[in-house]
N, C-alpha and C positions, 0 to 999 in steps of 0.2 A: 191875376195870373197871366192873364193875355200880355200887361204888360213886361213883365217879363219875360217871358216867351219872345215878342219882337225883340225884345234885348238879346237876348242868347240868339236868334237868327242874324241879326246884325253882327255879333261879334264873329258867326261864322259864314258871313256871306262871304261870297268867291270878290278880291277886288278885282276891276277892270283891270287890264294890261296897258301897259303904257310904252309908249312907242322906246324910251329910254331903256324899259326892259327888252325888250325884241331886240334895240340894237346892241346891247351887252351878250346877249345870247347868240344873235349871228355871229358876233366876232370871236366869241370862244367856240363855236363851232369849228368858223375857217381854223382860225388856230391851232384846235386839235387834229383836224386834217392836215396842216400844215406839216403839224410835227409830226405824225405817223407817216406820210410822205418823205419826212428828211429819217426817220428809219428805216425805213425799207430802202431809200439809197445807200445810207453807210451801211447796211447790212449788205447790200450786192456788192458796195464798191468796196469791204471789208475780204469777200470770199473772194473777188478778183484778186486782190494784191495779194492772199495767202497763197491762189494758186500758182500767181506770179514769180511768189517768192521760193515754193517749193521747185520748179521749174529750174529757177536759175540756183539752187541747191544742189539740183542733181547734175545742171552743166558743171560746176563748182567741183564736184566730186569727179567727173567723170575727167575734168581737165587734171585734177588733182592723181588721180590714176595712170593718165597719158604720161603725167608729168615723171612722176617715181619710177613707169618703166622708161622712159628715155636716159633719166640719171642712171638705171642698170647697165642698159646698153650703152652708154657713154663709158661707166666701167670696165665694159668688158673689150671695148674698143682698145681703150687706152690704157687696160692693165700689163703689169711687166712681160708676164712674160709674151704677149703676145706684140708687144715693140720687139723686143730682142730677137722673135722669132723672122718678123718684118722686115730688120736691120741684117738678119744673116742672110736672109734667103733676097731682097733686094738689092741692096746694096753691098752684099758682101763682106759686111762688116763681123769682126772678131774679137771677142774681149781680148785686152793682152795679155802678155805673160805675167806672170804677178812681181818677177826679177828684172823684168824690161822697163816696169813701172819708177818713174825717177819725182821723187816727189823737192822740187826747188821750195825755199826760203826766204 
């Protein structure tokens, strides 16, 4: 029985560490640090450009508003009746008579 017994200690003794393993284990260390380091930059450099982007959204809109009211007041600038009223009251000008009107061929 003894002998056996050293057999079954043998098959469960601890082996030594071997420098080959240590060096496979530092380097999947570094590595997973590597890589949780390059996450946590795309994750900051990811919330930067979102706020970036909402930013120039809201310049975006807000030019887009500037814009719509300026095409109103372009309208109301240059709507008829307020040429016509322009044309009488500056220059004195008059539609004609609708019989004076001579239409050439």
């Amino acid at each position: 029985m003894t002998h056996r017994s050293s057999r079954s200690m043998q098959a469960h003794a601890v082996s030594p560490v071997r420098w080959t393993d240590l060096l496979v284990l530092c380097v999947l260390l570094v590595s997973v640090t590597a890589t949780a380091l390059a996450v946590v930059k795309t994750a900051h450099e990811s919330r930067a450009l979102n706020h970036q982007l909402a930013q120039l959204q809201r310049a975006s809109d807000q030019a887009r508003i500037e814009y719509d009211r300026l095409l109103l007041e372009q309208g109301a600038w240059a709507g008829h009746g307020r040429v016509m009223d322009l044309a009488q009251e500056k220059l004195s000008m008059e539609a004609p008579d609708p019989f004076a009107i001579v239409i050439v061929q």
